[in-house]
N, CA, C and O atoms as CSV, one atom per row, in Angstrom:
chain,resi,resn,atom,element,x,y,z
A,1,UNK,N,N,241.378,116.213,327.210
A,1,UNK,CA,C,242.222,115.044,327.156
A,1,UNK,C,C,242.318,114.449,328.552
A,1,UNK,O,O,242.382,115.235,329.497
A,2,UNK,N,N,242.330,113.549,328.704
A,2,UNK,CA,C,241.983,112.477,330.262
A,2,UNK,C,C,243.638,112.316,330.049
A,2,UNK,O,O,244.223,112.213,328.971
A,3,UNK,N,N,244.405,112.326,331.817
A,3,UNK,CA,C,245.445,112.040,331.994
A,3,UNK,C,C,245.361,111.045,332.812
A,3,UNK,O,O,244.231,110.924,333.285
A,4,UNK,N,N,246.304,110.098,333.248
A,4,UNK,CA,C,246.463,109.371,334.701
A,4,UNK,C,C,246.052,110.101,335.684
A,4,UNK,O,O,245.116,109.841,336.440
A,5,UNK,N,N,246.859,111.187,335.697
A,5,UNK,CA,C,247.120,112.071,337.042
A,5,UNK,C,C,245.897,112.992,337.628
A,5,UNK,O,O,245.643,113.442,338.745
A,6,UNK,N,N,245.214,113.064,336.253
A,6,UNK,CA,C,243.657,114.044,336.176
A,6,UNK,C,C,242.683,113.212,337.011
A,6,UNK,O,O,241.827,113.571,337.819
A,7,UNK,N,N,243.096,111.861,336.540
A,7,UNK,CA,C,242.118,110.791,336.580
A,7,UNK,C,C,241.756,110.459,338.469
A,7,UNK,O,O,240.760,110.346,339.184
A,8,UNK,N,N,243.330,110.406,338.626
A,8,UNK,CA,C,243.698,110.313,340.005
A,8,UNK,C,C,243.519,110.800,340.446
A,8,UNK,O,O,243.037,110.397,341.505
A,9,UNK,N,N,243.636,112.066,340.276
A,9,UNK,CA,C,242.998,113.169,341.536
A,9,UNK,C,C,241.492,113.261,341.650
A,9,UNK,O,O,241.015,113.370,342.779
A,10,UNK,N,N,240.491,113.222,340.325
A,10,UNK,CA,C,239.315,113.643,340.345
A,10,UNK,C,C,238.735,111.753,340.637
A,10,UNK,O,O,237.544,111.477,340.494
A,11,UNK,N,N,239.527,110.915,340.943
A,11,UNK,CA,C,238.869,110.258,341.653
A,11,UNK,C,C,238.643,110.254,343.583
A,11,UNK,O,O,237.654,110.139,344.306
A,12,UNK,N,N,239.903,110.414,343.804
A,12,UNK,CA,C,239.896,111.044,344.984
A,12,UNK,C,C,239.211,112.325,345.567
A,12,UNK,O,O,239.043,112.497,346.774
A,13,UNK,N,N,238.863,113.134,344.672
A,13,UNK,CA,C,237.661,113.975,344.898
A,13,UNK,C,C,236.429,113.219,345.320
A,13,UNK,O,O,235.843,112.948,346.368
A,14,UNK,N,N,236.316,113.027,344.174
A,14,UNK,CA,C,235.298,112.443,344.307
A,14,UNK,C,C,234.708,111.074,345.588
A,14,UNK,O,O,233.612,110.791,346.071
A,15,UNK,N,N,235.573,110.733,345.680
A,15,UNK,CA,C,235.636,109.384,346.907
A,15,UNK,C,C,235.451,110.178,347.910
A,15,UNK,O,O,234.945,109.657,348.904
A,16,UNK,N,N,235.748,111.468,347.966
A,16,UNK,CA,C,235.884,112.564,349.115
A,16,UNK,C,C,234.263,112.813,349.536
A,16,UNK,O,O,233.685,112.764,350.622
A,17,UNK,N,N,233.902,113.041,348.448
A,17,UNK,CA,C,232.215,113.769,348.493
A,17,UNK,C,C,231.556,112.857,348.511
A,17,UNK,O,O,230.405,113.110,348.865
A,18,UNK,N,N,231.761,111.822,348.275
A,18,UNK,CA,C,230.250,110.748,348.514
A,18,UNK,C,C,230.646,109.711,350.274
A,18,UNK,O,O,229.838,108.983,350.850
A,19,UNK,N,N,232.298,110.048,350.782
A,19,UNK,CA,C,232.237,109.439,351.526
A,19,UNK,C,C,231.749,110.372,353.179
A,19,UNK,O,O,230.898,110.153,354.041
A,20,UNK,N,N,233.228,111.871,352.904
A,20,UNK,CA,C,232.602,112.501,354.092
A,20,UNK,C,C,232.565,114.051,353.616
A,20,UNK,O,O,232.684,115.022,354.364
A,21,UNK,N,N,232.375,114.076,352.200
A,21,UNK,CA,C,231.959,115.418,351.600
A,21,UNK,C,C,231.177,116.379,352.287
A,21,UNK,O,O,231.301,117.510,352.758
A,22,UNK,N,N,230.146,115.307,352.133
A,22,UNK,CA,C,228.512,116.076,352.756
A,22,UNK,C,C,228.409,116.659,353.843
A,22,UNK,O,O,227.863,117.725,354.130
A,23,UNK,N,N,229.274,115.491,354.803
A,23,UNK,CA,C,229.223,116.055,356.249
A,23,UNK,C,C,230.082,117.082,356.918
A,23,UNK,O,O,229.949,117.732,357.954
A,24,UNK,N,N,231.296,117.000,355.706
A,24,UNK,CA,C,231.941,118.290,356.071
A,24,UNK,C,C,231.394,119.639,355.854
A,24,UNK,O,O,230.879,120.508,356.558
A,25,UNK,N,N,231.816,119.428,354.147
A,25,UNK,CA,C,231.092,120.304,353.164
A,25,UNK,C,C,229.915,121.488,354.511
A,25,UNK,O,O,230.173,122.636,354.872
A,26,UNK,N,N,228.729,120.635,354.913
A,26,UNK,CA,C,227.523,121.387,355.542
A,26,UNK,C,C,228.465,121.936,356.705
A,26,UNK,O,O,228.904,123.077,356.563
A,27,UNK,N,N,228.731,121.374,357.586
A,27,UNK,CA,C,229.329,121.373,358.784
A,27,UNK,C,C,230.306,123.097,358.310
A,27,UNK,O,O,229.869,124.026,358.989
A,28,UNK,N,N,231.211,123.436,357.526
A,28,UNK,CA,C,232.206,124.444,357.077
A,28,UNK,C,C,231.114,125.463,356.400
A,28,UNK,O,O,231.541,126.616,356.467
A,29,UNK,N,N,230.183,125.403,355.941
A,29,UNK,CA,C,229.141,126.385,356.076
A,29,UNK,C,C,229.541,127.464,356.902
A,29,UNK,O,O,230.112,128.504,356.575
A,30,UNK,N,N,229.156,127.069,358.043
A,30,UNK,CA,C,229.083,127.647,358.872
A,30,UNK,C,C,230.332,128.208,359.959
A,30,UNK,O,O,230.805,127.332,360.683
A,31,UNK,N,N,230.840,129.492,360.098
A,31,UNK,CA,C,231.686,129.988,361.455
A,31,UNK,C,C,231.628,129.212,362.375
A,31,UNK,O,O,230.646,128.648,362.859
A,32,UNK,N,N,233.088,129.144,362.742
A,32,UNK,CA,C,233.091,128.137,363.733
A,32,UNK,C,C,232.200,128.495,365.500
A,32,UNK,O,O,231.680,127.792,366.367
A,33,UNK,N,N,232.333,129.287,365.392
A,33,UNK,CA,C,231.425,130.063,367.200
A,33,UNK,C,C,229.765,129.769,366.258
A,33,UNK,O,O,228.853,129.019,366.605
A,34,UNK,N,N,229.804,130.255,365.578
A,34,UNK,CA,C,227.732,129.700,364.974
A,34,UNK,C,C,227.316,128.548,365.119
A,34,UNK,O,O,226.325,128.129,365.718
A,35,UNK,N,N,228.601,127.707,364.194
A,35,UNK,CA,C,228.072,125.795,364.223
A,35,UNK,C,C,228.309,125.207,365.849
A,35,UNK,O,O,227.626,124.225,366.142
A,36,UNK,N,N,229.295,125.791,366.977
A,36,UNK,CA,C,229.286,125.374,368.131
A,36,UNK,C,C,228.360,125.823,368.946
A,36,UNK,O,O,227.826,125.120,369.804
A,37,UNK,N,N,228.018,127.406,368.676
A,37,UNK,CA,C,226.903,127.836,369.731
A,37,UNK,C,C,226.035,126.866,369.553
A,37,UNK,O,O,225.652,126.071,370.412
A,38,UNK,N,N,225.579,126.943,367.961
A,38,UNK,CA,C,224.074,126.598,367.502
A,38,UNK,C,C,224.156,125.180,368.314
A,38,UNK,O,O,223.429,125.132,369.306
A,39,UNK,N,N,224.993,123.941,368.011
A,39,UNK,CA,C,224.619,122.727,368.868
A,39,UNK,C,C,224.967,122.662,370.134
A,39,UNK,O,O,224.574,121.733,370.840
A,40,UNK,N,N,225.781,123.673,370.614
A,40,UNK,CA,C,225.609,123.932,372.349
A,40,UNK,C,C,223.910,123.923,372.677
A,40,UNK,O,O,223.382,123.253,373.565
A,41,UNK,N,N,223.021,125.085,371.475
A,41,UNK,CA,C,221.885,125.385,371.977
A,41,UNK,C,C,221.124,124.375,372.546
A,41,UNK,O,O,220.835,124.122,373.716
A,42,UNK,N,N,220.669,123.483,370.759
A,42,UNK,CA,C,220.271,122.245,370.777
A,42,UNK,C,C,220.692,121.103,371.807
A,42,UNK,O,O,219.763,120.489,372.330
A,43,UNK,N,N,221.918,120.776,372.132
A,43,UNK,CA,C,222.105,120.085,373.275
A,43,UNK,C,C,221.251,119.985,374.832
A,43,UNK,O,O,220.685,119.129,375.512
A,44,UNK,N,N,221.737,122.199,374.913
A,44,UNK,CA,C,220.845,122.165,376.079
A,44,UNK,C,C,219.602,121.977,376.206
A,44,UNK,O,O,219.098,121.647,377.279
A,45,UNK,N,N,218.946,122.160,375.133
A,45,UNK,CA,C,217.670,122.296,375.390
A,45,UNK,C,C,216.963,120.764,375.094
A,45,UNK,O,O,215.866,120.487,375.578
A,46,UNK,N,N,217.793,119.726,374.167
A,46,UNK,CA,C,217.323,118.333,374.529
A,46,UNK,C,C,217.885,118.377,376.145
A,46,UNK,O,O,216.871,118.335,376.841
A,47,UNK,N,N,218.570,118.416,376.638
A,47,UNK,CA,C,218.723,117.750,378.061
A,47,UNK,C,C,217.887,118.671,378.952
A,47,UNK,O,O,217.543,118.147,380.011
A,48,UNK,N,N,217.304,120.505,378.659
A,48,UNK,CA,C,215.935,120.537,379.168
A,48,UNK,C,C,214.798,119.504,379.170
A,48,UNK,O,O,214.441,118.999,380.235
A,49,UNK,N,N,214.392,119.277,378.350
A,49,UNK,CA,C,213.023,118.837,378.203
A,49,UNK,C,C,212.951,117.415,378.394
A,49,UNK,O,O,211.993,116.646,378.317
A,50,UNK,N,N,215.074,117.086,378.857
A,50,UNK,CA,C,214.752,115.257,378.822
A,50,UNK,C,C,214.419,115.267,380.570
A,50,UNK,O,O,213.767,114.398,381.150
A,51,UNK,N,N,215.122,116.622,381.289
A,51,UNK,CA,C,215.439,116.687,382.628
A,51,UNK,C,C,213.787,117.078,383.227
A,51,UNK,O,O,213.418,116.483,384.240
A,52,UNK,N,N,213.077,117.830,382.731
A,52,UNK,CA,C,212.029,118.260,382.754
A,52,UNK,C,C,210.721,116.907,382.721
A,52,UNK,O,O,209.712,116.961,383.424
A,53,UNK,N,N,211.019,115.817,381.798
A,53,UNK,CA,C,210.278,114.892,381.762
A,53,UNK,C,C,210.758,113.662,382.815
A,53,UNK,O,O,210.003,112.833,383.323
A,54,UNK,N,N,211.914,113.745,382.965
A,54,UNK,CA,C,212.590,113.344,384.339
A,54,UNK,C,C,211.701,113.643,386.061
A,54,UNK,O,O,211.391,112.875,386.971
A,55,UNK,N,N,211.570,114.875,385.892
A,55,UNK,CA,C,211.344,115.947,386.673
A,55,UNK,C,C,209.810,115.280,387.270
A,55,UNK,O,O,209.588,114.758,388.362
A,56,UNK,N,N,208.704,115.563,385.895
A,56,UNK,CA,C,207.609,114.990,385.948
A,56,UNK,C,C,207.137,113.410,386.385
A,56,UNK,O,O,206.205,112.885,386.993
A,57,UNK,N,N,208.166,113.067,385.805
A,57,UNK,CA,C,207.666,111.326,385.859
A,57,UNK,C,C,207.873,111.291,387.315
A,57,UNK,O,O,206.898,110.798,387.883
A,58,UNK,N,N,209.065,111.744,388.308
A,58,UNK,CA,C,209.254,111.540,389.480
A,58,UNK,C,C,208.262,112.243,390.273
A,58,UNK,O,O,207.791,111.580,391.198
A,59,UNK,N,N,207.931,113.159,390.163
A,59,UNK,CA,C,206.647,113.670,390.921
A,59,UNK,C,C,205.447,113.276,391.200
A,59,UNK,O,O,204.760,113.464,392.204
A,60,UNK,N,N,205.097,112.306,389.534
A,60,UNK,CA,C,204.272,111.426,389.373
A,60,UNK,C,C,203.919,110.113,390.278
A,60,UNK,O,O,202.920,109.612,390.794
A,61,UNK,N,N,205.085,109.890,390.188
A,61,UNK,CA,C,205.252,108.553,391.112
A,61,UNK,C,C,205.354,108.849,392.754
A,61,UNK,O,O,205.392,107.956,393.601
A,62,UNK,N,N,205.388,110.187,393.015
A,62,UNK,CA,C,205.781,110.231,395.093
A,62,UNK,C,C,204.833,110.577,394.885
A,62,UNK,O,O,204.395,109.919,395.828
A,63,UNK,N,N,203.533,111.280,394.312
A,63,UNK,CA,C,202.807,112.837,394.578
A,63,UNK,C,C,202.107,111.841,395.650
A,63,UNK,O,O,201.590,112.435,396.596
A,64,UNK,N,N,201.993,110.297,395.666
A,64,UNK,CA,C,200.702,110.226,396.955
A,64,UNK,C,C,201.844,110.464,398.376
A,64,UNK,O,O,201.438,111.233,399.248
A,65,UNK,N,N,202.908,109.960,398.530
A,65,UNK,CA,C,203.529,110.358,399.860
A,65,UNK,C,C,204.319,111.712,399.497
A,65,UNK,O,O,205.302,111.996,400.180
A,66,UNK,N,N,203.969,112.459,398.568
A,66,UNK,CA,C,204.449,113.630,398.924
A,66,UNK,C,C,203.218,114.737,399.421
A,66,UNK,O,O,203.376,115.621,400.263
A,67,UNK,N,N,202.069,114.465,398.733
A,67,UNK,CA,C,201.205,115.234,399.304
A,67,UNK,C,C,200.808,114.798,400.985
A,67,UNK,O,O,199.745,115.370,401.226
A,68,UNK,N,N,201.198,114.124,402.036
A,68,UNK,CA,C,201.334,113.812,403.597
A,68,UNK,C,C,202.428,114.737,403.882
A,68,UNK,O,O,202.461,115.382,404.931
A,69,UNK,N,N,203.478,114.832,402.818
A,69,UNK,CA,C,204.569,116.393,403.970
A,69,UNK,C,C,204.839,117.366,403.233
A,69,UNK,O,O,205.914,117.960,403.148
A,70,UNK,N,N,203.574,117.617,402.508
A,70,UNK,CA,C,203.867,118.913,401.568
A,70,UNK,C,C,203.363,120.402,402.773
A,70,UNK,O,O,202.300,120.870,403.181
A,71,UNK,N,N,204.817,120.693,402.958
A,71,UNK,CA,C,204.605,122.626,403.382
A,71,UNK,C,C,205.063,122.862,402.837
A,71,UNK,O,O,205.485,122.040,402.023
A,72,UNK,N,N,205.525,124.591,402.735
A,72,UNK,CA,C,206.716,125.192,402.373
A,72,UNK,C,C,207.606,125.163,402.331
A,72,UNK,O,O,208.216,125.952,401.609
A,73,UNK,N,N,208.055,124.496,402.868
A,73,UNK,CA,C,209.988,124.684,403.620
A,73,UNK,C,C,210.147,123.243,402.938
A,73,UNK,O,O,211.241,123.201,402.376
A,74,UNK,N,N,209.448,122.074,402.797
A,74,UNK,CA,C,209.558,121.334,402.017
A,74,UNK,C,C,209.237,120.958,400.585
A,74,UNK,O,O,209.487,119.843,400.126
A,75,UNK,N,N,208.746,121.810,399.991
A,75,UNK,CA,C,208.362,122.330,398.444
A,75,UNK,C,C,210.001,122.975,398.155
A,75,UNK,O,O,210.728,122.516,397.274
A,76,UNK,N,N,210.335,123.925,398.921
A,76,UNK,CA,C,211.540,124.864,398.923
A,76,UNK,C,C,212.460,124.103,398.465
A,76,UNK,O,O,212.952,124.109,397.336
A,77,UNK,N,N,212.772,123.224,399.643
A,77,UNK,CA,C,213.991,122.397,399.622
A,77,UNK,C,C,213.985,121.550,398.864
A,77,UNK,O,O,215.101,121.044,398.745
A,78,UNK,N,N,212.868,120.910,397.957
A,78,UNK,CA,C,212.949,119.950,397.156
A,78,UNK,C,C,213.196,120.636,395.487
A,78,UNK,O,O,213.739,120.078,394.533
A,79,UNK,N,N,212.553,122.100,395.554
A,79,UNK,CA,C,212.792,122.735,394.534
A,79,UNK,C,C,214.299,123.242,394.057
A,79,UNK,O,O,214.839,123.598,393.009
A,80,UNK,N,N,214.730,123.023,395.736
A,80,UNK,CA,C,216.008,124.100,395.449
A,80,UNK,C,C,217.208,122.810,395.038
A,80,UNK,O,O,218.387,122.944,394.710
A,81,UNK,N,N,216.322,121.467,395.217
A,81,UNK,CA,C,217.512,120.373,394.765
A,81,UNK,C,C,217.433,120.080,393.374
A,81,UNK,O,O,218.448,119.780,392.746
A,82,UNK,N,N,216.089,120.153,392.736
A,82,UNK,CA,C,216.128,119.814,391.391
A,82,UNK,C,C,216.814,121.181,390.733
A,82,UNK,O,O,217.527,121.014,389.743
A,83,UNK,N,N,216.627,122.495,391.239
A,83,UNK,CA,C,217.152,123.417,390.654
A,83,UNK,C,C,218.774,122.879,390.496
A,83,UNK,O,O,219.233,122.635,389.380
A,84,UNK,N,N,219.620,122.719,391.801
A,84,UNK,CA,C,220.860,121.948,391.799
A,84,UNK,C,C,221.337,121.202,390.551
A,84,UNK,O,O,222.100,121.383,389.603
A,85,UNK,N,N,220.470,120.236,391.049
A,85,UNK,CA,C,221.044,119.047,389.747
A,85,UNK,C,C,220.831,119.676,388.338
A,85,UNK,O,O,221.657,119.452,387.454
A,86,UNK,N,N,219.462,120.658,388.051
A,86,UNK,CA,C,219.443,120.748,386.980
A,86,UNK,C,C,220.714,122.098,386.516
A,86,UNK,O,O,220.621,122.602,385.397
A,87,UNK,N,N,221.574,122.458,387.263
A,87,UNK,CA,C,222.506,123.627,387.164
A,87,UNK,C,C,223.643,123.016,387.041
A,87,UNK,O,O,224.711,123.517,386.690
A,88,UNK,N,N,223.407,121.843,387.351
A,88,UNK,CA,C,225.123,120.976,387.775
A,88,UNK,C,C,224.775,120.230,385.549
A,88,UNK,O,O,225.599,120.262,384.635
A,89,UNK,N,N,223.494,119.769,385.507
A,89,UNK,CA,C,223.819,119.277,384.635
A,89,UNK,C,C,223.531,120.303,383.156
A,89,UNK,O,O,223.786,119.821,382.053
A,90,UNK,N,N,223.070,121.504,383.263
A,90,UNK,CA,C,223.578,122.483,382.608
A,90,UNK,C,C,225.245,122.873,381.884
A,90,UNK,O,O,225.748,123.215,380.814
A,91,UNK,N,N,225.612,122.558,383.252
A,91,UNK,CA,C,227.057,123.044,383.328
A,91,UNK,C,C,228.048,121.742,382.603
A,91,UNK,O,O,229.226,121.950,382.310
A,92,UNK,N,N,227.563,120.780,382.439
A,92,UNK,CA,C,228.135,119.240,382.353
A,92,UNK,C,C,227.875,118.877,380.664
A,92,UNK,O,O,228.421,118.304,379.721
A,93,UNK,N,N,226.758,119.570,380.983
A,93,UNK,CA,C,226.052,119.427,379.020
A,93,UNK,C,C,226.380,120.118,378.155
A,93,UNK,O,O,226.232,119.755,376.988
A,94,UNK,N,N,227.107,121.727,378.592
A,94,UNK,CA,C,227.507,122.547,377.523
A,94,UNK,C,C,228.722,122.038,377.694
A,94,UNK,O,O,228.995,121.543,376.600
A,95,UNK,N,N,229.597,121.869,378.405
A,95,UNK,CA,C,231.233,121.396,378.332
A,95,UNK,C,C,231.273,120.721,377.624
A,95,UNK,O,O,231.948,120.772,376.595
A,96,UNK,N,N,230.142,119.405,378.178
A,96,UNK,CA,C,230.824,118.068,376.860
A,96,UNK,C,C,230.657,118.852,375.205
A,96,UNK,O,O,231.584,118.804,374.396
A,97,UNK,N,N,229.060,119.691,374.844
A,97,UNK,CA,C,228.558,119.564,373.859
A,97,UNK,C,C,229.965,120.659,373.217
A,97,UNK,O,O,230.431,120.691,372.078
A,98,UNK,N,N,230.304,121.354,374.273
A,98,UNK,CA,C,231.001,122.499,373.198
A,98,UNK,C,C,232.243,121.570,372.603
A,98,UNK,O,O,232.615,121.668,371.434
A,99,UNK,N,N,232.878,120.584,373.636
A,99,UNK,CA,C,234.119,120.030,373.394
A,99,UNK,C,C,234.146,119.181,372.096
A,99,UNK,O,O,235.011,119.125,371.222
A,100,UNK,N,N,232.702,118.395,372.236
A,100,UNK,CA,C,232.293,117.475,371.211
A,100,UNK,C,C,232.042,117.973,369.603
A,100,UNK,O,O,232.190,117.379,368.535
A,101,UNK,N,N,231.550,119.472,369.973
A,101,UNK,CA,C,231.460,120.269,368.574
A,101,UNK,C,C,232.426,120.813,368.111
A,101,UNK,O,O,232.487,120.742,366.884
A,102,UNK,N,N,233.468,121.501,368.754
A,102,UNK,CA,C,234.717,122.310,368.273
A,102,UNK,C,C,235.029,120.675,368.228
A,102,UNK,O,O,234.362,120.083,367.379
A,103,UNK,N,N,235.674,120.093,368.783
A,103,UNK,CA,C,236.199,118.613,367.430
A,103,UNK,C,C,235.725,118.452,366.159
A,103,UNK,O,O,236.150,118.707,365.032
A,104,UNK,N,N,234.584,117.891,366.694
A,104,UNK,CA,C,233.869,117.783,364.615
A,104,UNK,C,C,234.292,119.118,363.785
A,104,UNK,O,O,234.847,119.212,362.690
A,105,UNK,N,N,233.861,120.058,364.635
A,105,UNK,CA,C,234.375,121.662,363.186
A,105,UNK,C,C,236.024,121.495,362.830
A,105,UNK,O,O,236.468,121.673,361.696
A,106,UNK,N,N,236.734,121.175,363.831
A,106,UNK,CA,C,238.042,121.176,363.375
A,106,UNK,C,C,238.572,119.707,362.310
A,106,UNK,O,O,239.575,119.574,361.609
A,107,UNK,N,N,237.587,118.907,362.536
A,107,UNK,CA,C,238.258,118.010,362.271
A,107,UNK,C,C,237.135,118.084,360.813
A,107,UNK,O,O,237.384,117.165,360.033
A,108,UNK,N,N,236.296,118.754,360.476
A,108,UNK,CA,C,235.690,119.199,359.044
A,108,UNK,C,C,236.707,119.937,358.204
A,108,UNK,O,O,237.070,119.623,357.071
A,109,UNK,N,N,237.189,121.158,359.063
A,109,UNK,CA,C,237.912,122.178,358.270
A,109,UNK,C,C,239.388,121.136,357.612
A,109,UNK,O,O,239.839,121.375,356.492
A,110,UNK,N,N,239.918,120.133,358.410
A,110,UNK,CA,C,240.803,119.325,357.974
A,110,UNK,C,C,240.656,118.391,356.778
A,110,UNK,O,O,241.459,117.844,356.022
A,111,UNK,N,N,239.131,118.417,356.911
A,111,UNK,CA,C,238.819,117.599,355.677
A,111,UNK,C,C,238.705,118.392,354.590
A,111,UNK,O,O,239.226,118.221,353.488
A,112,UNK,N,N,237.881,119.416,355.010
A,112,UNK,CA,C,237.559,120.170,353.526
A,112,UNK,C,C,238.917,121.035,352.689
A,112,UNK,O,O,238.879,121.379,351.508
A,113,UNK,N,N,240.144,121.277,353.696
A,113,UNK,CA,C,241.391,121.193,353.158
A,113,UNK,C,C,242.195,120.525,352.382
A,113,UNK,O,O,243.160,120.714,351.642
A,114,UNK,N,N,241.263,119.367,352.911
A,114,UNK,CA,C,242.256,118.051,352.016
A,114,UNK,C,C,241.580,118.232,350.797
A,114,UNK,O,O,242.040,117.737,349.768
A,115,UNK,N,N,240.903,118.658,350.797
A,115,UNK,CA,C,239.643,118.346,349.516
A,115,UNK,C,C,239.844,119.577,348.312
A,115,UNK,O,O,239.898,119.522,347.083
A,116,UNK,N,N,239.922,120.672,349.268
A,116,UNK,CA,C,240.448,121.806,348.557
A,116,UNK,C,C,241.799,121.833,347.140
A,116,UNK,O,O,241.966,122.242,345.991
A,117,UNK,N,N,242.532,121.045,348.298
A,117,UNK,CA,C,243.815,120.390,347.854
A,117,UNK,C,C,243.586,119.941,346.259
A,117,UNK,O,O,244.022,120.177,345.132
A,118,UNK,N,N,242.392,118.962,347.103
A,118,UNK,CA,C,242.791,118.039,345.587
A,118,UNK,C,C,241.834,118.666,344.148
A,118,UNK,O,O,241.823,118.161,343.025
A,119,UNK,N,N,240.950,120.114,344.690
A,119,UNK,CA,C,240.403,120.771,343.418
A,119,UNK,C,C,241.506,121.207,342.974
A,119,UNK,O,O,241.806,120.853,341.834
A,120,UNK,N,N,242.335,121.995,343.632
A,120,UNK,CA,C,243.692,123.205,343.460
A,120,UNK,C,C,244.135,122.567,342.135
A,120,UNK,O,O,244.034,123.061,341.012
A,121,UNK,N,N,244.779,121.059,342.574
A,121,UNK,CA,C,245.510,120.474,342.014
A,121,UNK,C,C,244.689,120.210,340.641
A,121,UNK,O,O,245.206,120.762,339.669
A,122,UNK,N,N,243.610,119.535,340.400
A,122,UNK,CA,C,242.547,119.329,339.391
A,122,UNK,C,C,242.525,120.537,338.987
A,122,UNK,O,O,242.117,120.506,337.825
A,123,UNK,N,N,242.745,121.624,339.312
A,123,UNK,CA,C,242.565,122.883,338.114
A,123,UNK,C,C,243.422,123.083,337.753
A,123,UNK,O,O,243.469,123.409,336.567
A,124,UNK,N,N,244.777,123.012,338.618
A,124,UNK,CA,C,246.478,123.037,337.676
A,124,UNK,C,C,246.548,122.012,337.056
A,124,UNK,O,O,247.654,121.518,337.271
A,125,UNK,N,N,245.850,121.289,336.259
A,125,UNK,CA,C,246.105,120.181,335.598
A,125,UNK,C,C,245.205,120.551,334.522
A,125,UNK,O,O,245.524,120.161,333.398
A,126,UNK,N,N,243.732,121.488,334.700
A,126,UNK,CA,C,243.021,121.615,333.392
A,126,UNK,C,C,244.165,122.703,333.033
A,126,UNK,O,O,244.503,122.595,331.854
A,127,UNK,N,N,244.756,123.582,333.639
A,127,UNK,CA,C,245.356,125.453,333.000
A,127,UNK,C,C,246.370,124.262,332.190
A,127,UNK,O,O,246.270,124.422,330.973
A,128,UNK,N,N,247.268,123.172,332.537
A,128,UNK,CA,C,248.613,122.848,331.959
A,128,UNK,C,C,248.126,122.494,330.330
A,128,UNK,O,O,248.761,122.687,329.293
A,129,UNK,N,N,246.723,121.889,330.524
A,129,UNK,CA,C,246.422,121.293,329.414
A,129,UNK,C,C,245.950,122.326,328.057
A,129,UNK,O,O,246.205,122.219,326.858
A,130,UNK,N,N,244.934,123.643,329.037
A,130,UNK,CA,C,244.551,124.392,328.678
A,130,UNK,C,C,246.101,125.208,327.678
A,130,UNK,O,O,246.319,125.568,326.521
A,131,UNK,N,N,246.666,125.180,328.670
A,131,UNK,CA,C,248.015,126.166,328.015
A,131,UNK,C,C,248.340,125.482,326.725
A,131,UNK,O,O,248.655,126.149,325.740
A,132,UNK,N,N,248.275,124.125,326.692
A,132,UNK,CA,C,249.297,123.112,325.882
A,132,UNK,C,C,248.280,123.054,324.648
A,132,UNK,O,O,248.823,123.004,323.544
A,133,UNK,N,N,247.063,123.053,324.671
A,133,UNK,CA,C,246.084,123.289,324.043
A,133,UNK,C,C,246.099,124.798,323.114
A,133,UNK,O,O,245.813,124.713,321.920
A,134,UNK,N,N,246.341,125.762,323.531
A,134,UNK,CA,C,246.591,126.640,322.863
A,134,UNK,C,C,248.543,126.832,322.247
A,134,UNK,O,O,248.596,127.309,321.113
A,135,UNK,N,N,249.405,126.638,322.636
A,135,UNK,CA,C,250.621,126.084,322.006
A,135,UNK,C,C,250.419,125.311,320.917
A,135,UNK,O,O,251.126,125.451,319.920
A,136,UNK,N,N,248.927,123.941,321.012
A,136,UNK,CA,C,249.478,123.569,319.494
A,136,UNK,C,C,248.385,124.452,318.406
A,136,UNK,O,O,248.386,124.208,317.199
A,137,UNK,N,N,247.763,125.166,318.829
A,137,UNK,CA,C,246.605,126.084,318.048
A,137,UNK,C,C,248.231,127.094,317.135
A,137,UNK,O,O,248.479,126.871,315.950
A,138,UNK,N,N,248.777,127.736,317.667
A,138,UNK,CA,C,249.763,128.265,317.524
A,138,UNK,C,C,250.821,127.904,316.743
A,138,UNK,O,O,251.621,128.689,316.233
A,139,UNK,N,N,250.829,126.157,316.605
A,139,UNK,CA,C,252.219,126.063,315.595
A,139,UNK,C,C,251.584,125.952,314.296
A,139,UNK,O,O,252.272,125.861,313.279
């Protein structure tokens, strides 16, 4: 039997899952330290390979006046600056990424609560009917 109230809620479900269902839904999968490590990982390692192609292109472009003062002590010191920056922005990339990910997980688990909510409620509404359903089997 279809109620108002059935109606109401399992539309709001539903508005739930096609709007930010999916993205919660996947996102709550997963422990919260797993889904943050895991895109800490991914973070760092795009800003490896973006810092790394960084790295290259600039080498590319000095190698003719760098090969006139290439020794040691200047290989060193130029190594020991990209090492720098690339430690400074290590350190800059997991902060933001962890901060940026524990938000989204928390702010999933808030959703998929709400959502929870509104099954809870959609199943105390099939048991009332269910019950009332067997009451009139009974008279």
């Amino acid at each position: 039997m279809l109620s108002n109230e059935k109606i109401k809620w399992m539309t709001r479900a539903a508005l739930y899952e096609k709007k930010e269902g999916k993205g919660s839904i996947r996102i709550n999968r997963f422990r919260k330290s797993d889904y943050i490590s895991w895109n800490m990982i991914k973070s760092i390692v795009g800003m490896t390979m973006g810092y790394a192609l960084v790295i290259f292109l600039y080498l590319l472009g000095v190698s003719e006046s760098m090969l006139d003062e290439l020794t040691l002590p200047y290989v060193i010191n130029i190594g020991m600056r990209f090492l720098f920056v690339y430690l400074v922005l290590l350190v800059i990339t997991g902060f933001v990424s962890f901060l940026i990910y524990y938000g989204r997980y928390e702010q999933a688990q808030k959703k998929t609560k709400l959502y929870t909510q509104y099954l809870k409620r959609i199943s105390q509404i099939y048991q009332k009917e269910s019950e009332g359903a067997k009451g009139d089997y009974l008279s």
